[in-house]
TORTI-67357 format. One record per residue (C-alpha): residue number from 1; residue in three letters; chain; x, y, z. Coordinates in steps of 0.1 Angstrom, whole numbers, plus 5000, padded with zeros to 4 digits. Layout:
N
+-----+------+-------+------+------+------+
|  nr | rest | kette |    X |    Y |    Z |
+-----+------+-------+------+------+------+
| NUM |  ALA |     A |    X |    Y |    Z |
...
+-----+------+-------+------+------+------+
// end
This chain:
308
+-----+------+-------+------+------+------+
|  nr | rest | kette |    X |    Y |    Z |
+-----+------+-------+------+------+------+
|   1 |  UNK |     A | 4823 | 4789 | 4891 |
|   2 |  UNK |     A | 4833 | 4812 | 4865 |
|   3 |  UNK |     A | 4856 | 4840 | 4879 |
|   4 |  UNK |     A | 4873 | 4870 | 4866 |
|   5 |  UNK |     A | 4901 | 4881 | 4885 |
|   6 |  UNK |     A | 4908 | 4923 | 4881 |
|   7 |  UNK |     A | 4942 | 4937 | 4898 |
|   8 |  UNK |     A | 4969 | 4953 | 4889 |
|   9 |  UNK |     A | 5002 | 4955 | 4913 |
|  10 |  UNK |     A | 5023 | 4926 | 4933 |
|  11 |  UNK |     A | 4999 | 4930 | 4960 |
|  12 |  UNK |     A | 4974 | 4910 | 4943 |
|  13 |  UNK |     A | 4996 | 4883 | 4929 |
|  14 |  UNK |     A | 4993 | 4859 | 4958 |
|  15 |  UNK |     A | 4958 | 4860 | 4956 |
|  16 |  UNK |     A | 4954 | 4852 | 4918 |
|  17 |  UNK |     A | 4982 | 4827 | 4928 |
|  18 |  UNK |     A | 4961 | 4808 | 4954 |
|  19 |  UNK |     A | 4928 | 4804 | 4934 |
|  20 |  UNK |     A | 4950 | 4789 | 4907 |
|  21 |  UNK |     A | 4964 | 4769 | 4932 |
|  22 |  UNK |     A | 4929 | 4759 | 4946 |
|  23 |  UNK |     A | 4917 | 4744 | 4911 |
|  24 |  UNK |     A | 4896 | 4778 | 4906 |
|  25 |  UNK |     A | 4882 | 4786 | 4868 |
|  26 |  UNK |     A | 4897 | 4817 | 4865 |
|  27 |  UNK |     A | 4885 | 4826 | 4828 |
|  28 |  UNK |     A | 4901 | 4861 | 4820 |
|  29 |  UNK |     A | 4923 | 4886 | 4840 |
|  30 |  UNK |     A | 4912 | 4921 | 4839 |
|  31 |  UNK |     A | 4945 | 4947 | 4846 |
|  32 |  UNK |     A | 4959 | 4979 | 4837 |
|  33 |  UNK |     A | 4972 | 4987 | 4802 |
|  34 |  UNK |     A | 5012 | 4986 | 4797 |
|  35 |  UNK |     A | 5027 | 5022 | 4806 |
|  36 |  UNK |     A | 5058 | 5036 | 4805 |
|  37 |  UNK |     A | 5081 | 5032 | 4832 |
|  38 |  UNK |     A | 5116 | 5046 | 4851 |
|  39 |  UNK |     A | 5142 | 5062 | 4835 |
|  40 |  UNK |     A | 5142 | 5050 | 4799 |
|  41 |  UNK |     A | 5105 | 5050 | 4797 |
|  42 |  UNK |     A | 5105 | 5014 | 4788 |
|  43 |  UNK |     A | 5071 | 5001 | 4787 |
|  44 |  UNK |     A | 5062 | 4977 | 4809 |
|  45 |  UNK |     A | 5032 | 4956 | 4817 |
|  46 |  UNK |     A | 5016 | 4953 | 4856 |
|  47 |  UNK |     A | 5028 | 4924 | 4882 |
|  48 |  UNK |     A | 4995 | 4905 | 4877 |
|  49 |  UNK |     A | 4998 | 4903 | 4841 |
|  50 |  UNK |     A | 5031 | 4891 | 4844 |
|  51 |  UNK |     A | 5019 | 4867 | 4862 |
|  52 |  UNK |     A | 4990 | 4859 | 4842 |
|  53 |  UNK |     A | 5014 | 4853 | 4812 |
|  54 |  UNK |     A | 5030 | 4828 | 4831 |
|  55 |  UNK |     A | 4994 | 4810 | 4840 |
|  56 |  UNK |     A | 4983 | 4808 | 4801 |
|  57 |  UNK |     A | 4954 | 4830 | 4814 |
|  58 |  UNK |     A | 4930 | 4852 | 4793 |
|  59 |  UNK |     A | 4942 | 4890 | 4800 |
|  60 |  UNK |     A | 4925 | 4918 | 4793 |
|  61 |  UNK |     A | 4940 | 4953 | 4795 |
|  62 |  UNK |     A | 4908 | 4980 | 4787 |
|  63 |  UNK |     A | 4920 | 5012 | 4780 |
|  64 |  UNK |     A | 4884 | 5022 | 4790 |
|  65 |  UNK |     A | 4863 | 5000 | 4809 |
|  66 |  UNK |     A | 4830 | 5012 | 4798 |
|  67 |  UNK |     A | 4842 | 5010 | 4759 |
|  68 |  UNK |     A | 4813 | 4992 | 4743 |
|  69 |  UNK |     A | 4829 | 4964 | 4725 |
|  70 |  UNK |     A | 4847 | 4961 | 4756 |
|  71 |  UNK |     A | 4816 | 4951 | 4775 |
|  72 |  UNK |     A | 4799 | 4932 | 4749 |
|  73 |  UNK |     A | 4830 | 4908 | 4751 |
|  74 |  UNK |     A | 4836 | 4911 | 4787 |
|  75 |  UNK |     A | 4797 | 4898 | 4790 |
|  76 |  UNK |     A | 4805 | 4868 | 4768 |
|  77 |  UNK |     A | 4827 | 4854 | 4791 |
|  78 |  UNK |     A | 4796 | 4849 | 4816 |
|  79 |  UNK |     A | 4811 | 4852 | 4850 |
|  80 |  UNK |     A | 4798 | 4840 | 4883 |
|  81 |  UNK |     A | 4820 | 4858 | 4906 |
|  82 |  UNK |     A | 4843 | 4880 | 4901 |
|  83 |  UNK |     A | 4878 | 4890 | 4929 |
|  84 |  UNK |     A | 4895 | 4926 | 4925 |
|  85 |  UNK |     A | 4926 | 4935 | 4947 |
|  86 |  UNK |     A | 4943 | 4967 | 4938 |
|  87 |  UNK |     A | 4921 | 4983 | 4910 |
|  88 |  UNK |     A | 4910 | 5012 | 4902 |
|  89 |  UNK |     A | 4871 | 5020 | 4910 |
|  90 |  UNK |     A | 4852 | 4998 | 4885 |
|  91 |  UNK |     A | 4816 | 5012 | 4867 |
|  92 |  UNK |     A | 4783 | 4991 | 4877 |
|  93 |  UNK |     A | 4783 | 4980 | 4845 |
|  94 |  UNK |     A | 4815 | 4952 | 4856 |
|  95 |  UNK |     A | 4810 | 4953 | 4892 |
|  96 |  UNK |     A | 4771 | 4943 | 4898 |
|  97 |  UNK |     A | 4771 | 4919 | 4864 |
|  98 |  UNK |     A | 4780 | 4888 | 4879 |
|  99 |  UNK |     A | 4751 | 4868 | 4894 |
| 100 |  UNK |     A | 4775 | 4861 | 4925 |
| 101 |  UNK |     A | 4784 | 4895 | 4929 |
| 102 |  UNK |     A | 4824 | 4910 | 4933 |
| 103 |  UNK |     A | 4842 | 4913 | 4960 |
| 104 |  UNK |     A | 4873 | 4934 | 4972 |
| 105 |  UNK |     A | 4903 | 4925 | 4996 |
| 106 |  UNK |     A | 4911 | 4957 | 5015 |
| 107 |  UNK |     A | 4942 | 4964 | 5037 |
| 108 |  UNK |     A | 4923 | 4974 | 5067 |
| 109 |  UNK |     A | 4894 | 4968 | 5090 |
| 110 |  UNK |     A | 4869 | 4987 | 5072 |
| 111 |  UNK |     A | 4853 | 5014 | 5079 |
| 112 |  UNK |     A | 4883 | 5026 | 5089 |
| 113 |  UNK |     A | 4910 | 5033 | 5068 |
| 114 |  UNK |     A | 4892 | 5036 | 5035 |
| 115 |  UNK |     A | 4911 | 5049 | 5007 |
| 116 |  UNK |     A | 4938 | 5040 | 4984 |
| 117 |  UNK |     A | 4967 | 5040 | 5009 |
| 118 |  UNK |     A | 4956 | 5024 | 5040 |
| 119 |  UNK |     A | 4985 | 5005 | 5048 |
| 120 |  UNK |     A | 5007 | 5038 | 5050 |
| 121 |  UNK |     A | 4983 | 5058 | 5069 |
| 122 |  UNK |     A | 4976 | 5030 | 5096 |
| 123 |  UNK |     A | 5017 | 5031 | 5103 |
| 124 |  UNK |     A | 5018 | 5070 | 5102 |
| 125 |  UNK |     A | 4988 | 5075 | 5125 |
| 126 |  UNK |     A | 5009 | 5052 | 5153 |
| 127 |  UNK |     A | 4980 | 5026 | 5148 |
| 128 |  UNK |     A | 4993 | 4992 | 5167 |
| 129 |  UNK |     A | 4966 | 4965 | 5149 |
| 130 |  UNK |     A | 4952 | 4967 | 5112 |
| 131 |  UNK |     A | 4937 | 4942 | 5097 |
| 132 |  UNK |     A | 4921 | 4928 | 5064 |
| 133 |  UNK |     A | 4885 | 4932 | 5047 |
| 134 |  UNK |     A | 4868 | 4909 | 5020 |
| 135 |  UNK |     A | 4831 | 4930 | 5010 |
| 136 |  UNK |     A | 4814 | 4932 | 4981 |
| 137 |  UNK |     A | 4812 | 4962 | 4961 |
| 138 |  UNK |     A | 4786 | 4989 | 4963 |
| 139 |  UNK |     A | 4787 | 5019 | 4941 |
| 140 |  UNK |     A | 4809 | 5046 | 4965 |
| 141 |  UNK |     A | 4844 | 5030 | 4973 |
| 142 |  UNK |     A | 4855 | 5012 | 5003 |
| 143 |  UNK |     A | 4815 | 5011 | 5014 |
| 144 |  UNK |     A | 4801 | 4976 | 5007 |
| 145 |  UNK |     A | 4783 | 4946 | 5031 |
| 146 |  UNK |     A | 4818 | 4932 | 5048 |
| 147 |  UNK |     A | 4824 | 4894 | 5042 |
| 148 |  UNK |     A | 4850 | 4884 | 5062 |
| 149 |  UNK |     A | 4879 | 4904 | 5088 |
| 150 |  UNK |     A | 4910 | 4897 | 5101 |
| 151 |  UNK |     A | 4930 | 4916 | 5123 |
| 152 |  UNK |     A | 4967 | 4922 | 5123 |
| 153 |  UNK |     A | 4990 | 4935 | 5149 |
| 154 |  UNK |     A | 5018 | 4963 | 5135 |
| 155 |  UNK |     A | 5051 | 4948 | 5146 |
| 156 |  UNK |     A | 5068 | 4983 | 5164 |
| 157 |  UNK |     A | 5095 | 4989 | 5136 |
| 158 |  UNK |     A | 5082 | 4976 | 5108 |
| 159 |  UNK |     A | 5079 | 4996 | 5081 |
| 160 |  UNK |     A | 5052 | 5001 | 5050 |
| 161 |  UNK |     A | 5069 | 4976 | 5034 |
| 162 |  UNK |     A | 5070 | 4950 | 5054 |
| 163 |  UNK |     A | 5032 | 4952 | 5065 |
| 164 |  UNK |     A | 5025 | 4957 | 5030 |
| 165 |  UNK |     A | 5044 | 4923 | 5016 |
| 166 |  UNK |     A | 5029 | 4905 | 5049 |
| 167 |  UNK |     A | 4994 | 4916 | 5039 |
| 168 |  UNK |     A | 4997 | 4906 | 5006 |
| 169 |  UNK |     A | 5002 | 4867 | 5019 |
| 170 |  UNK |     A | 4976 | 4871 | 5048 |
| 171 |  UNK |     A | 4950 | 4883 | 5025 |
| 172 |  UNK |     A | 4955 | 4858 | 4998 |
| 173 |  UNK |     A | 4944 | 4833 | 5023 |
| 174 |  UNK |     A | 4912 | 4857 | 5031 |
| 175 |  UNK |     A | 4905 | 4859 | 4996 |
| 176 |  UNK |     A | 4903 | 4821 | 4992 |
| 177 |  UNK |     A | 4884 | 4818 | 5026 |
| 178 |  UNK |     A | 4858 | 4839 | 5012 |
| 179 |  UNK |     A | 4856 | 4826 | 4977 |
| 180 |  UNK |     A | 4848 | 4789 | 4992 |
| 181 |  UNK |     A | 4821 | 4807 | 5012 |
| 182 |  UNK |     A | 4806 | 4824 | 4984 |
| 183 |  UNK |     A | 4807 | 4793 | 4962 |
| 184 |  UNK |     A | 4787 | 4773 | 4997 |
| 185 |  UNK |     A | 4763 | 4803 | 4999 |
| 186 |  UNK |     A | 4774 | 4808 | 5034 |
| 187 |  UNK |     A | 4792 | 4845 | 5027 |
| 188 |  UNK |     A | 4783 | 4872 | 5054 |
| 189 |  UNK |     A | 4772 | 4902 | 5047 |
| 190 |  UNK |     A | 4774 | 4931 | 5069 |
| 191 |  UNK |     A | 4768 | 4964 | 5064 |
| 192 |  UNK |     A | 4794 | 4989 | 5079 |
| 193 |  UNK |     A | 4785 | 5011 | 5106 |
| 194 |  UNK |     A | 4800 | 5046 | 5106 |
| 195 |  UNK |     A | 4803 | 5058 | 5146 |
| 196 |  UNK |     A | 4817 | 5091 | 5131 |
| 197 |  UNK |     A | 4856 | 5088 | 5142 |
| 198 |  UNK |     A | 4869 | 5068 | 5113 |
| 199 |  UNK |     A | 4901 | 5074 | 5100 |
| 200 |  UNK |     A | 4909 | 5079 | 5060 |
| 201 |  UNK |     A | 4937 | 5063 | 5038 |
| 202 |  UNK |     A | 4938 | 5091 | 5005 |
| 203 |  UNK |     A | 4962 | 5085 | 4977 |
| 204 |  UNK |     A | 4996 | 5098 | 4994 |
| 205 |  UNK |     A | 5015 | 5130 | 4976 |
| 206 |  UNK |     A | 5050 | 5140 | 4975 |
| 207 |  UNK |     A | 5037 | 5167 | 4999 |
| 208 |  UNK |     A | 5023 | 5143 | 5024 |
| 209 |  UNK |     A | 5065 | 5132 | 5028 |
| 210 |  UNK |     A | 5078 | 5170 | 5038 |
| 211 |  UNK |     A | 5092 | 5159 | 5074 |
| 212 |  UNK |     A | 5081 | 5187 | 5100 |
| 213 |  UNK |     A | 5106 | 5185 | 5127 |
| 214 |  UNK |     A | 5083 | 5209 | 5148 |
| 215 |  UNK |     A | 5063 | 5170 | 5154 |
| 216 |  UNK |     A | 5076 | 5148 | 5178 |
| 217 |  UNK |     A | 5101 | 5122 | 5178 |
| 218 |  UNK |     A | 5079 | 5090 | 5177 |
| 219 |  UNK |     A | 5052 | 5113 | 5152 |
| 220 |  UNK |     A | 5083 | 5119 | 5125 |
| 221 |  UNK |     A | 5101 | 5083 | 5130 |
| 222 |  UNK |     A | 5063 | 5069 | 5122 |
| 223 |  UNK |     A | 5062 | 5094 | 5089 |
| 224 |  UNK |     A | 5095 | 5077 | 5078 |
| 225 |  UNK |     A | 5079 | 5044 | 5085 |
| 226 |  UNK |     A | 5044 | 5047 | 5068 |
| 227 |  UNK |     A | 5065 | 5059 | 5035 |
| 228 |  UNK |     A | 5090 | 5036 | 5035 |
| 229 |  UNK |     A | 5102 | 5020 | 5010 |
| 230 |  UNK |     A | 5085 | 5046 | 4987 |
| 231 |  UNK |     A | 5080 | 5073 | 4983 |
| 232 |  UNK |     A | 5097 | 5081 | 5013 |
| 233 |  UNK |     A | 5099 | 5110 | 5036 |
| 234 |  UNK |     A | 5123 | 5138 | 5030 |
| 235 |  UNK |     A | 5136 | 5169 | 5045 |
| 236 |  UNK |     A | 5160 | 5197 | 5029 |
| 237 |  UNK |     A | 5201 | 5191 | 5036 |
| 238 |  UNK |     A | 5218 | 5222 | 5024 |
| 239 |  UNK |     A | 5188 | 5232 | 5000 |
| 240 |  UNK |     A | 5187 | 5193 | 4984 |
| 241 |  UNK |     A | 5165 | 5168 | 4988 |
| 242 |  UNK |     A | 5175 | 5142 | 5012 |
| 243 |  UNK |     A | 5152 | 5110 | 5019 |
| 244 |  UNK |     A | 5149 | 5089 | 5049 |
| 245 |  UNK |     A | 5144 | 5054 | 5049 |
| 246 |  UNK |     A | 5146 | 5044 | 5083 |
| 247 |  UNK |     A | 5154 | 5058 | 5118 |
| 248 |  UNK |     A | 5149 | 5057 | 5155 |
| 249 |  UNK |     A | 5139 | 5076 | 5184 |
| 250 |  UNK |     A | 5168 | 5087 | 5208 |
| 251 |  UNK |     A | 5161 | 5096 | 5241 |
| 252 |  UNK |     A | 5200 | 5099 | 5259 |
| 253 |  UNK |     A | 5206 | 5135 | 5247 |
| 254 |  UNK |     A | 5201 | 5173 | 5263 |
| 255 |  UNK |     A | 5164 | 5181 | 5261 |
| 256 |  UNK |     A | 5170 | 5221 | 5251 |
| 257 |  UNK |     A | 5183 | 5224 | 5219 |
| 258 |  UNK |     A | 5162 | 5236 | 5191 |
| 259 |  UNK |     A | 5145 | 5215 | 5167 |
| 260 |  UNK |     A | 5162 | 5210 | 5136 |
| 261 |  UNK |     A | 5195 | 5208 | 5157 |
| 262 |  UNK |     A | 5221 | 5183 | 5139 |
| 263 |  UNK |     A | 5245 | 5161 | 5161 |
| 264 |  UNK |     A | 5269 | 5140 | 5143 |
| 265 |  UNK |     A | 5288 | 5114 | 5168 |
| 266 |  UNK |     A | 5315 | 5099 | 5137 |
| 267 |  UNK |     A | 5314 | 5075 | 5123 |
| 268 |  UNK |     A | 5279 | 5059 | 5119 |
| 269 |  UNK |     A | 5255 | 5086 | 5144 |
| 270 |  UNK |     A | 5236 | 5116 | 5125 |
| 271 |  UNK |     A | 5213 | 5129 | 5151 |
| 272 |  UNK |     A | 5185 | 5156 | 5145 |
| 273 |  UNK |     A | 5168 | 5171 | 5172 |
| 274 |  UNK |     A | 5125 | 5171 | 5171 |
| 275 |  UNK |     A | 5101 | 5185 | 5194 |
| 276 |  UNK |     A | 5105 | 5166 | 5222 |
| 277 |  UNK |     A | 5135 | 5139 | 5219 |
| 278 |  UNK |     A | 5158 | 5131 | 5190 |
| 279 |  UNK |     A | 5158 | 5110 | 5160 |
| 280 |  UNK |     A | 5188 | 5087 | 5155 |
| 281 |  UNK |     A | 5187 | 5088 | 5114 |
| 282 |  UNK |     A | 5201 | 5053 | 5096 |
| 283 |  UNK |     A | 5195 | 5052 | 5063 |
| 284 |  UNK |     A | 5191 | 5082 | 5033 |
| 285 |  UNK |     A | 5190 | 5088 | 5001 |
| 286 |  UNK |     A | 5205 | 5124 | 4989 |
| 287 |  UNK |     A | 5191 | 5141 | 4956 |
| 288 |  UNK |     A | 5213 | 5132 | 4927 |
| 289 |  UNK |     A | 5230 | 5105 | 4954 |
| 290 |  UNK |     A | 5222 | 5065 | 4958 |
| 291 |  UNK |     A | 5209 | 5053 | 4990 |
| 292 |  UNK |     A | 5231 | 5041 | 5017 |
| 293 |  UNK |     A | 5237 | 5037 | 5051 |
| 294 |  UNK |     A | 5241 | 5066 | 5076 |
| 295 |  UNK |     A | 5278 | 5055 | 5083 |
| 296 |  UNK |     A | 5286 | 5054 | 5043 |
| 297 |  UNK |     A | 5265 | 5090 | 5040 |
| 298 |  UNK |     A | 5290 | 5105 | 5068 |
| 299 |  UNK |     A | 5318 | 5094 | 5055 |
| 300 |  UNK |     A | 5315 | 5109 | 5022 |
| 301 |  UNK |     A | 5300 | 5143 | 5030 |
| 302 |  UNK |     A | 5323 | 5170 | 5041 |
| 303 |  UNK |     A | 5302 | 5197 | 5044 |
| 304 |  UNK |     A | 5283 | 5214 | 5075 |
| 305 |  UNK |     A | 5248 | 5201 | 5074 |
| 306 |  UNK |     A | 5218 | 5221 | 5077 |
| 307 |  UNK |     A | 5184 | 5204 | 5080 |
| 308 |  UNK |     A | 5151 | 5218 | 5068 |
+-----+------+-------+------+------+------+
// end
């Protein structure tokens, strides 16, 4: 088979890597164009095509994907099949070309959770399983005849992160499964049934990380896992900016103070009161700061803390 692999970010990586891996054709590599990035503004090109570069593979970064001589090139290369983890919603034109069809990995158990951030949702919502989804693509996102699913259980404390580099691994392996059962003929394909009480994944703002310490305990602690590493979710300390990378729910304290109450226990325990219990605070990142420990943050600010 003749297959184009489209992604963009290190989530896709492992699953261009196993194809190579697996003796695959892989005859071009569709990501996004180089863009400025951090501080500087240096440009800098996307984890796949750094990998690609690496591979000797044909890349190709479209600046539009419906540009004309675009297409008429992209159609000389005659694929079969063609794999997309972590891209941006591709025109009919690319995704029903390929005699085979194309297929998506998704971090989720479809139809639930569709959207571009599904592995931070499913840890904010509390959820305790997620799961993986190989289906080929229709025209609305997230809505095609579902290949293959696996489910995964949501260790308690582990944050976006962690699922997210654990899902990257898993759903290599998915990706090959189903690639070896296209290639036999044996693919599934089954459509999604909505029941009416599925849960969304939209893109996740800066807004979507304000910390309302009106919520409970176990509601804010799962915030500040679902965003973690980035963005993060932040509150106000004395009028700045102050993210929180991970936490705890703490249950040994008086019940009646007000939310938004501080308690700091030197040397290493910040404690902020929410709705119900409170949150034992470990690791933050103050605007104009670097981010450290609790016990490094306490030592080095002086001043009386107010949280909002």
């Amino acid at each position: 088979m003749r297959i184009i692999f489209i992604g963009t970010p290190e989530f896709a990586v492992p699953s261009l890597k196993i194809l190579l891996e697996n003796n695959y054709n892989i005859v071009a590599v569709i990501t996004a164009p180089d863009k400025p990035a951090g501080r500087g503004q240096k440009v800098s090109c996307s984890a796949i095509k750094e990998y690609a570069q690496k591979q000797n593979l044909l890349i190709l970064q479209p600046l539009k994907l419906k540009d004309p001589d675009f297409l008429e090139y992209y159609r000389s290369l005659a694929p079969d099949l063609q794999v997309v983890v972590a891209f941006r919603k591709l025109p009919k034109e690319i995704w029903a070309f390929p005699k085979l069809g194309t297929f998506n990995l998704h971090a989720s158990l479809l139809p639930n959770y569709r959207g571009a951030a599904p592995i931070n949702w499913a840890i904010i919502n509390g959820e305790k399983v997620t799961g993986l989804t190989t289906f080929f693509l229709e025209e609305e996102i997230d809505t095609g005849k579902i290949i293959f699913q696996k489910p995964v259980p949501i260790p308690e404390n582990w944050n976006a992160g962690q699922l997210h580099d654990y899902l990257k691994e898993e759903g290599a392996k998915l990706v090959l499964e189903t690639v070896r059962a296209i290639e036999k003929g044996t693919a599934p394909q089954i459509p999604q049934v909505l029941k009416g009480d599925e849960k969304k994944a939209p893109k996740i703002y800066p807004k979507d990380g304000k910390i309302d310490w009106n919520k409970t305990a176990k509601e804010i602690h799962n915030l500040i896992r679902g965003l973690a590493p980035n963005p993060a979710a932040w509150c106000y300390l004395n009028g700045k900016t102050l993210k929180i990378f991970s936490s705890q729910v703490y249950y040994n304290e008086e019940e009646n103070a007000s939310t938004g109450t501080i308690k700091i226990i030197h040397p290493d325990t910040l404690l902020i009161k929410a709705a119900d219990n409170w949150l034992k605070i470990l690791e933050v990142q103050l605007e104009g700061k670097k981010r450290m420990d609790i016990r490094s943050f306490l030592n080095g600010f002086r001043e009386q803390i107010v949280i909002t």
